[in-house]
C-alpha positions in Angstrom: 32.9 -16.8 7.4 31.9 -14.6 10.6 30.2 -16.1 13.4 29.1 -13.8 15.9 27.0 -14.3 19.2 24.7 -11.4 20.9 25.6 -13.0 24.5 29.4 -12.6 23.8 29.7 -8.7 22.6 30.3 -5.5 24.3 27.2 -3.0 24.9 27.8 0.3 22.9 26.2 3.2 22.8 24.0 4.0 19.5 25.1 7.1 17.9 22.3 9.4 18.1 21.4 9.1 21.6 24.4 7.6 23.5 21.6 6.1 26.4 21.1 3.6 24.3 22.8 0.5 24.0 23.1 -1.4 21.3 25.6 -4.5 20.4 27.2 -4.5 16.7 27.2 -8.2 15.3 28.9 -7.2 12.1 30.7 -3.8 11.3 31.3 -2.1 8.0 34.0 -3.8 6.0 33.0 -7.3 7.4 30.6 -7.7 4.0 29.7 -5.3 0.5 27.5 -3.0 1.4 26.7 -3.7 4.6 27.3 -0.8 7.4 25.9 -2.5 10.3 24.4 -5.6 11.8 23.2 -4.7 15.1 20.5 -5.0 18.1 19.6 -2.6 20.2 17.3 -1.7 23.0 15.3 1.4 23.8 13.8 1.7 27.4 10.7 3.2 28.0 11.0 6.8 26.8 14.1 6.7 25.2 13.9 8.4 21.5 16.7 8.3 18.8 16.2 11.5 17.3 15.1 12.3 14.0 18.0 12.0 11.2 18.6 10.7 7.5 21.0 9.0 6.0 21.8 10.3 2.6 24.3 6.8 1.4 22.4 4.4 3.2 19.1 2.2 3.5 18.0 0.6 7.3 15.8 -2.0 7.8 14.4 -2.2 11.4 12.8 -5.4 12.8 11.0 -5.2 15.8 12.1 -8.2 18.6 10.1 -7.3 21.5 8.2 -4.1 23.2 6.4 -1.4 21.4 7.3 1.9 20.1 6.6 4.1 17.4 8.6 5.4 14.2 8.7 8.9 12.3 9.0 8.4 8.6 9.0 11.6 7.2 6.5 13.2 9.2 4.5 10.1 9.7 4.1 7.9 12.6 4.2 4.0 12.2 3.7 1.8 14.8 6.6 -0.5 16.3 5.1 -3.9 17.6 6.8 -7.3 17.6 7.5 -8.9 14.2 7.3 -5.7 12.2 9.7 -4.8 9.8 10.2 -0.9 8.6 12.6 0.1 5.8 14.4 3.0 5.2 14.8 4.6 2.2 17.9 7.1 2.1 17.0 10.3 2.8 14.3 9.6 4.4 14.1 10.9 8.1 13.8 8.9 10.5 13.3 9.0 14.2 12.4 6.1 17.0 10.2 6.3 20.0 9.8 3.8 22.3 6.3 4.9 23.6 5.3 1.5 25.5 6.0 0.7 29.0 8.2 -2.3 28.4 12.0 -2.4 26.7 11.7 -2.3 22.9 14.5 -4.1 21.2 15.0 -3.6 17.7 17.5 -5.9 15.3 18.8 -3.3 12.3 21.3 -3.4 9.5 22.5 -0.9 7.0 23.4 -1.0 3.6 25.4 0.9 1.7 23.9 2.7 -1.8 25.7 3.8 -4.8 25.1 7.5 -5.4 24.4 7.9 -9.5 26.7 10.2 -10.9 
């Protein structure tokens, strides 16, 4: 078992655009297949740039504030209660295009590649 608590972790930077914080509540190795459990928060403006993720899938749900996403080429919208997920090797890239924080809760898993 793993309990974990958002109020209790450290702030972190997310990898692709160290401005923005996020806090990790589970870490690869803590369950199969899972890379990441982890919230984070974009102010206004702040973009994590486009990138894929070639072993991975990512499932983004939307907490609070509005942004956009880039799937591909294609822009989604980011609004509260929206979930978006990531196929490997599908680029991605996050906006946060409102005027309010967006927060956004994410995990990763892990995929098999097929020999």
């Amino acid at each position: 078992m793993i309990i974990t608590s958002l109020k209790n972790l450290p702030e972190e930077s997310v990898s692709h655009n160290p401005e923005i914080k996020k806090k990790v509540m589970l870490r690869f190795g803590d369950l199969p297949h899972l890379t990441n459990f982890s919230q984070a928060h974009f102010a206004p403006g702040q973009t994590a740039p486009a990138h894929a993720h070639q072993d991975m899938c990512e499932v983004f749900f939307v907490e609070a504030g509005s942004g956009v996403i880039h799937i591909d080429g294609k822009e989604y919208p980011l609004l509260p209660g929206n979930c978006v997920a990531i196929e490997p090797g599908e680029v991605h890239e996050v906006v946060n295009s409102g005027s309010t924080e967006l927060v956004l809760t994410y995990f990763g898993l892990r995929v098999e590649k097929s020999a």
